[in-house]
C-alpha positions, 0 to 999 in steps of 0.5 A, a space after each residue: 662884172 667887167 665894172 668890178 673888174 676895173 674897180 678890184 685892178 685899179 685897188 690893186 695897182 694903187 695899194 699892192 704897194 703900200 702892202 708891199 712896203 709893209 712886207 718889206 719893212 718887216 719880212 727881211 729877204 723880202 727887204 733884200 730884194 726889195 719893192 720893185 722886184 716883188 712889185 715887178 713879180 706880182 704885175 706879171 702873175 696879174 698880167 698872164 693869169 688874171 681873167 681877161 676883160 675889155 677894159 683892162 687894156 686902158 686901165 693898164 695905159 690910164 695908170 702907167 701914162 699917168 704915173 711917170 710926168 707926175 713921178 717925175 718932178 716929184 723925184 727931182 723937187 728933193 734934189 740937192 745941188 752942191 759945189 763942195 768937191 765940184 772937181 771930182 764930181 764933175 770928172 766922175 760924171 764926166 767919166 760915166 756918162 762917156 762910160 755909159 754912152 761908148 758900152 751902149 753903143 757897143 752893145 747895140 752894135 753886136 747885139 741891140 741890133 738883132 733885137 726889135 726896137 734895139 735903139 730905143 731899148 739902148 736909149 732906155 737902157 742909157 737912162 737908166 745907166 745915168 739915173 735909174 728906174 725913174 729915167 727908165 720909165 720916163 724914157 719908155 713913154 716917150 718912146 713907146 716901146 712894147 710894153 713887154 720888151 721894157 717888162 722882159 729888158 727889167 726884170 734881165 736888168 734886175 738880176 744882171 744889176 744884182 750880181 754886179 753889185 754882189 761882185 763890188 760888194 764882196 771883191 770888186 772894190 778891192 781888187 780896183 784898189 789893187 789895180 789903181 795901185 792904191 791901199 786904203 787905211 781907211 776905216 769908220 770911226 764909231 762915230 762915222 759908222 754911227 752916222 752911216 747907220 742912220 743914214 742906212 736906217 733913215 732910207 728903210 724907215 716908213 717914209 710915208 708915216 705921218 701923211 695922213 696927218 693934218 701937217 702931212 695932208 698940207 704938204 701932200 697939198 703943195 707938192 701936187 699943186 707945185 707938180 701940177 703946175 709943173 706938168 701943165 707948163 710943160 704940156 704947154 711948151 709942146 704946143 709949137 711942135 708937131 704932135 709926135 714930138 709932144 712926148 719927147 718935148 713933155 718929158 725934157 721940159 718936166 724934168 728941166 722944170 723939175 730941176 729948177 725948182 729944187 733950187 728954190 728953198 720952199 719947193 726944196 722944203 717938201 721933205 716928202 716930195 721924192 718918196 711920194 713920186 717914188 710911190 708912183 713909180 712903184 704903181 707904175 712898176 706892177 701896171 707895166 709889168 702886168 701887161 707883159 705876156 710870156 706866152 709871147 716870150 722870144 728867147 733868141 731876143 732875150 739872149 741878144 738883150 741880155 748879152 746887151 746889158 752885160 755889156 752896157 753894166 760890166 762895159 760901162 763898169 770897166 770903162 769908168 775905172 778906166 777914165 777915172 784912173 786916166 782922170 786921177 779919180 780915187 778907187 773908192 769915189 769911182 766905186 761908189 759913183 758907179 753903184 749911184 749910175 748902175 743900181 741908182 743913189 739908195 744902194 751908195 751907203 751900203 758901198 760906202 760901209 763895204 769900203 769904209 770909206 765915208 769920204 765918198 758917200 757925197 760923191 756917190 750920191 752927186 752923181 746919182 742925182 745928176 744921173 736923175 737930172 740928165 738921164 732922160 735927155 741923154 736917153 733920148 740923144 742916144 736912141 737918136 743916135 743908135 738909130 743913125 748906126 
């Protein structure tokens, strides 16, 4: 029984997204909230219902140790790098990273740190306000936070995260349009919006369609060859450091690594690479959530986490605006830059239609991939320092 078990959760893990995706594609409220946050729901409802058995703990820490170093080369092989408008790209990182790094630390010092592992939640937190879901994970196996406190600090993040864009969305930009003293005539051309739409549509197609087939199979082949490789000389880098440092060390050089190669063409080339890793991040999503227990719930910690993140999302918000208009950074670029930093690159082309202003969709997206890039070491240099406060 206890080997029927294991073989019916390992299913689940691995396809309850593809039906997920399914459901999305063609459910529309479920498309609204999108994969992660149903994924995250159905992890849970498995972790405080499923029957108990004995092996369930190491199939849970198997799938979601596996998931995140091949996830994360994957994302990063379909980065691209670019130097038009490198100015503005650089002041608009420049400016959310220094956002990010001074609404964490206020936080934590009035919140994070009456909460247990308060710096490595503000380290997890710094990732994946830079980067997203992908620096998030990453930065929860190299620190190994309780495996319910990283559930409880997403599923806070996904409702904190929702509302800040609902609030960009419908009045925010405009009102920093207002503030930076800038009106916008800015409107989409037919043309423009037809792109845009396409560009929206392109993002909810099946992005797996075609994978079974002989071309499809071929390129699966080399993005897990190319990624393999990529994990083995990253393990072997860890081989001069302590054994506690191997984590911390294994993760920094994938992601480097990771990065690397998107500059060359033929890595570059692996169309599928991104949503493939994202497809494991999908499976780590319901296996982390599932071993989260709310029997255990502390509601004095999740008050101290959730006023943590209020800040770290609205703080680094504010703080952004205000270091872009020091910067003389457009309303409009610092909008859409920070939706890429808080709610990751996908949500930017729904920005950039609320504020029809196609100008700073490359903008938005840039800095969404160098939060993909730099994301894991920041965290890691900001856990280190919370620690030192």
């Amino acid at each position: 029984m206890a080997i029927l078990h294991s073989v019916l959760l390992t299913l689940i893990f691995c396809l309850a997204p593809a039906l997920v995706l399914w459901l999305c594609r063609r459910v529309k409220w479920l498309d609204w909230v999108g994969p992660i946050i149903v994924l995250y729901g159905l992890g849970i409802l498995i972790g405080n219902f499923w029957w108990d058995f004995e092996q369930m703990p190491i199939i849970q820490d198997i799938t979601t140790s596996a998931t995140i170093p091949l996830a994360i080369p994957m994302m990063l092989f379909a980065c691209r790098f670019t130097l038009n408008e490198a100015s503005l790209q650089l002041r608009v990182c420049i400016s959310g990273f220094l956002s990010v790094f001074l609404a964490v630390i206020i936080g934590y010092l009035f919140f994070g740190k009456h909460i247990s592992e308060g710096a490595e939640i503000g380290g997890i937190m710094s990732g994946m306000y830079t980067g997203g879901m992908l620096n998030a994970a990453a930065l929860q196996s190299i620190f190994k936070v309780d495996e319910q406190a990283y559930v409880i600090m997403c599923s806070y993040d996904i409702i904190i995260s929702f509302l800040y864009l609902v609030f960009l969305v419908s009045v925010g930009y405009k009102l920093f349009r207002k503030l930076y003293g800038q009106t916008s005539d800015a409107s989409l051309s037919v043309e423009e919006r037809q792109d845009l739409e396409r560009h929206i549509a392109e993002q909810k197609r099946n992005p797996y369609e075609g994978l079974w087939t002989k071309d499809g199979m071929r390129e699966l082949a080399k993005i897990v060859g190319v990624t393999i490789l990529v994990v083995v000389l990253s393990a072997a880098c860890t081989l001069p450091f302590p054994d506690e440092w191997f984590m911390v060390i294994f993760i920094l050089v994938l992601s480097t690594l990771g990065v690397v190669c998107s500059f060359f063409k033929p890595v570059r080339n692996l169309t599928r690479s991104f949503d493939i890793g994202m497809y494991l991040i999908y499976i780590f999503s319901i296996a982390m959530a599932s071993m989260a227990d709310f029997s255990k719930l502390d509601l004095s910690d999740g008050m101290n986490q959730i006023a943590f993140l209020c800040v770290a999302v609205f703080g680094s918000m504010l703080l952004h605006a205000l270091f872009c208009r020091l910067m003389r950074v457009d309303s409009d670029s610092m909008v859409a830059s920070s939706v890429a930093f808080v709610n990751s690159p996908p949500f930017v082309p729904m920005m950039v239609v609320a504020m029809k202003n196609k100008r700073v969709l490359l903008v938005g997206l840039g800095a969404g991939i160098v939060g993909y890039a730099l994301g894991n070491h920041f965290g890691v240099l900001m856990a280190s320092l919370l620690n030192l406060l």
